[in-house]
C-alpha positions as a LaTeX table, in Angstrom:
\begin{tabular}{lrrr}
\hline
Residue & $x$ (\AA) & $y$ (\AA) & $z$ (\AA) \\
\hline
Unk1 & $-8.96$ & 2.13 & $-48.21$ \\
Unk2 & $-7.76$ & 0.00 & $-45.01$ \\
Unk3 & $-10.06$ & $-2.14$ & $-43.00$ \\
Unk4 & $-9.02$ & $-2.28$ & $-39.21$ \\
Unk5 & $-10.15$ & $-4.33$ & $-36.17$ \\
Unk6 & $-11.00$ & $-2.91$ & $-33.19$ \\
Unk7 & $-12.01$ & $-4.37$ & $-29.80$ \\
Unk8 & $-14.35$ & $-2.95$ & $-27.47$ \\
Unk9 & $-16.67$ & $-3.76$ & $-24.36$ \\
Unk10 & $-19.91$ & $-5.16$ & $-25.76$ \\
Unk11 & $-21.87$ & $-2.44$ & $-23.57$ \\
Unk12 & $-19.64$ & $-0.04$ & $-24.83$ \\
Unk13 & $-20.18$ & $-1.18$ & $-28.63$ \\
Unk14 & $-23.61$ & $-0.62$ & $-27.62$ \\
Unk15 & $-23.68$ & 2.28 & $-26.34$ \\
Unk16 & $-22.13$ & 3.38 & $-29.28$ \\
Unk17 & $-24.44$ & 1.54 & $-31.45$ \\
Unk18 & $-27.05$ & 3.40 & $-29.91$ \\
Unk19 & $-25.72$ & 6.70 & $-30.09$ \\
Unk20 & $-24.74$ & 6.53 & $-33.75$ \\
Unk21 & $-27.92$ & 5.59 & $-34.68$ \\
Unk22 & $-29.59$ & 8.52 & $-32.80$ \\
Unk23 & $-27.13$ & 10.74 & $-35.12$ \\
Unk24 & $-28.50$ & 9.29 & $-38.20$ \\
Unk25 & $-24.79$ & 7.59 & $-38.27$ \\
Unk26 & $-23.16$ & 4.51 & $-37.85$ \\
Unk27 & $-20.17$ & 3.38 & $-35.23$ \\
Unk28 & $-17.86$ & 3.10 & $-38.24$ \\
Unk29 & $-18.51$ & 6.54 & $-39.60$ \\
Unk30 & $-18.05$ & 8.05 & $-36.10$ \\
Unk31 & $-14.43$ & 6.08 & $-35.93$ \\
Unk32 & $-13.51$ & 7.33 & $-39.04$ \\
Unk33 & $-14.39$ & 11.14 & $-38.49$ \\
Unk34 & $-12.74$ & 10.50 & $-35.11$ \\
Unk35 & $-9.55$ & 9.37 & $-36.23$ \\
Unk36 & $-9.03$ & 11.90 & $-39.27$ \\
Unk37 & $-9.53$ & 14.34 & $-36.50$ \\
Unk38 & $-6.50$ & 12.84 & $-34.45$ \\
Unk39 & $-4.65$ & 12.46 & $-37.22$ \\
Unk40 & $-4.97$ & 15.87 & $-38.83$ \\
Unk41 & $-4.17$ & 17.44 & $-35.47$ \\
Unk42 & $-0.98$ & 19.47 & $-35.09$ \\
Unk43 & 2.17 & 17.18 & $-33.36$ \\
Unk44 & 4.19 & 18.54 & $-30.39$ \\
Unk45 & 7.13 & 18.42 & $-33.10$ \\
Unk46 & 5.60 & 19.83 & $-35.86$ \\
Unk47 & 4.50 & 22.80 & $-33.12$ \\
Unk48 & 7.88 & 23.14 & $-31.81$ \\
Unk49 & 8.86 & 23.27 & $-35.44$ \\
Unk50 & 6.49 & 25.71 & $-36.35$ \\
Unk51 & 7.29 & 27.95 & $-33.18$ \\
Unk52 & 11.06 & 27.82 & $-34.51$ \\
Unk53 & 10.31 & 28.96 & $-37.73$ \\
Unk54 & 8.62 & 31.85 & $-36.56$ \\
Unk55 & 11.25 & 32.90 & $-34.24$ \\
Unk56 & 14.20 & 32.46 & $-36.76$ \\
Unk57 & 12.17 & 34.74 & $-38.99$ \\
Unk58 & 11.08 & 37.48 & $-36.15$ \\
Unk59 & 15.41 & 37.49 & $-35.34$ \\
Unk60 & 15.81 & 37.88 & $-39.11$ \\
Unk61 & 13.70 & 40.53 & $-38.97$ \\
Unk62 & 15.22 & 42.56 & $-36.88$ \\
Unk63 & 18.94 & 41.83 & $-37.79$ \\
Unk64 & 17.87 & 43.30 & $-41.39$ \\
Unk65 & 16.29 & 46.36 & $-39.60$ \\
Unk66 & 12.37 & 45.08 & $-41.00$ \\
Unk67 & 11.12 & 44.68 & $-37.66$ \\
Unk68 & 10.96 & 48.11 & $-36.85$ \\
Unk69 & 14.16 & 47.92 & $-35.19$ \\
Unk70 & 16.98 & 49.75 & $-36.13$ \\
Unk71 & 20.23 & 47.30 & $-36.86$ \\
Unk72 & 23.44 & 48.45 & $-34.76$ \\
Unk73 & 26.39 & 48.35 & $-36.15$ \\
Unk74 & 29.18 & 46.52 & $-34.29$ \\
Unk75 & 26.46 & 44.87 & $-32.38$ \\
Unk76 & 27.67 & 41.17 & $-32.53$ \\
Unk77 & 31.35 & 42.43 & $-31.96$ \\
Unk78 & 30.15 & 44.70 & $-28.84$ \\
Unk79 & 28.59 & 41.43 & $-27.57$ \\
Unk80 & 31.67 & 39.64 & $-27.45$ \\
Unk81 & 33.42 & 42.47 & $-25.99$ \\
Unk82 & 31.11 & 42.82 & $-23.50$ \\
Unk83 & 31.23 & 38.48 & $-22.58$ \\
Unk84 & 35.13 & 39.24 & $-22.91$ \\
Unk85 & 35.27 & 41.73 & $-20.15$ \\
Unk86 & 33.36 & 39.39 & $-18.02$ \\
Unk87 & 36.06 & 36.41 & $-17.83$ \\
Unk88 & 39.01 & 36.65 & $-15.91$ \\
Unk89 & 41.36 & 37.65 & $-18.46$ \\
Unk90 & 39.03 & 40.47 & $-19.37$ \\
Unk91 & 39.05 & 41.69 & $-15.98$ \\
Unk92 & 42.97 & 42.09 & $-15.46$ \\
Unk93 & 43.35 & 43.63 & $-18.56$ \\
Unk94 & 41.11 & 46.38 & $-17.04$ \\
Unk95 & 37.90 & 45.28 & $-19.52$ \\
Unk96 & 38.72 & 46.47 & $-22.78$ \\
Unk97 & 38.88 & 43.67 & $-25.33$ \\
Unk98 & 41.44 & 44.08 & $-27.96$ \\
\hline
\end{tabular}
């Protein structure tokens, strides 16, 4: 177990003095449950992680039909077609890709 230093306002360290002992607690305690709070807390990355994971699966999902959604065949060549017609060569070749 680590030992750490920590500097605070005497009134504060008071205060705090005060307040612990009205919990039947001590100042140390209450840092200790305070910062195994923080650090058990989820990160930003480790939400944005999280999020990801959940949407890769929800897109497996559906590309495998479990979602509920039926799978279309062709689908990622019909997008491509469909972002083909849209550029300039698409166009003058009258939209149809290949």
């Amino acid at each position: 177990m680590k030992n750490i230093t920590v500097t605070v306002d005497d009134e504060l360290y008071r205060r705090a003095r005060v307040r612990a002992a009205e919990e039947g607690t001590s100042v140390s305690r209450l840092v200790k449950e305070t910062l195994t709070q923080f650090a058990h807390q989820e990160t930003a990355a480790e939400r944005r992680s999280r999020e990801l994971a959940s949407l890769f699966a929800e897109v497996d999902a559906r590309l495998s039909g479990e979602a509920g959604q039926p799978v279309e065949r062709g689908w990622r060549q019909k997008l491509y077609d469909e972002r083909f017609d849209d550029t300039k060569l698409g166009k003058r070749l009258g939209g149809h890709a290949g």
